[in-house]
N, C-alpha and C positions, 0 to 999 in steps of 0.2 A: 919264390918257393920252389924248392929241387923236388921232383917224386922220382921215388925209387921203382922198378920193378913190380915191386912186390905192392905199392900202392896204387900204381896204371891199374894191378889186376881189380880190386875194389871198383871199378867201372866197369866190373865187365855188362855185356858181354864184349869176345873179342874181334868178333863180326857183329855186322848191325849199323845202327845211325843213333846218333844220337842226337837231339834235338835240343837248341838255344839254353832251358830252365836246365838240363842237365849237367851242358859244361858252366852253366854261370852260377849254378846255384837255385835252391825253389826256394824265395822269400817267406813264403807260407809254412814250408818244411820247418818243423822244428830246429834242428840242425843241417841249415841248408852251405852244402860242402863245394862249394865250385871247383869244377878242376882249372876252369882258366879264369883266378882273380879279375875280373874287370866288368865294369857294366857293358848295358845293353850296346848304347852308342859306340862306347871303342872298341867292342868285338865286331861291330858295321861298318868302322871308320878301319879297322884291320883290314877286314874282306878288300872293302872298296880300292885300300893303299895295295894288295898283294902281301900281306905280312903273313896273313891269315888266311889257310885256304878256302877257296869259295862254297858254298853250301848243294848243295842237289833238292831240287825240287818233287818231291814224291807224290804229290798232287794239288790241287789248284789251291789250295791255305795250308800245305806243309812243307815245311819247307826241314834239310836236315843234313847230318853231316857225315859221313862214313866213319866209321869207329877209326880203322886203321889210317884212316888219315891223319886223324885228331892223335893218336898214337905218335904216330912219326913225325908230324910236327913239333909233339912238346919233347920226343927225343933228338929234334934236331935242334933243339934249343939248348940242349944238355940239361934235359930233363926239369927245366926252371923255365921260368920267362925272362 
């Protein structure tokens, strides 16, 4: 799935972190919208290969992801996976 521009913005903000239920989706959410289709494991199994960049630790149970990382990531994918 390609996002546009104008769809990245829908997550904003454009600084910030964002945290695992974010980009995968909130089960619970009614309409829960992942920006990066895949479950739990192969977003872990990303990190651990280097596919996926690695997360920051913002304290001792959070763990999270810098927005503009997750940004330039899925535009160095050419906006898809």
């Amino acid at each position: 799935m390609a996002y546009s521009s104008d769809q990245l913005q829908k997550y904003e903000p454009a600084i910030g972190f964002f945290r695992e239920r974010q980009l995968l989706g909130d089960p619970d959410s009614p309409t829960p919208n992942p920006m990066i289709p895949v479950d739990h494991s192969t977003l872990w199994r990303w990190v651990k290969s280097g596919h996926f960049p690695p997360p920051v630790k913002l304290g001792p149970n959070t763990t999270a992801w810098p927005v503009q990382v997750v940004y330039d990531w899925i535009k160095s994918k050419g906006g898809g996976l």
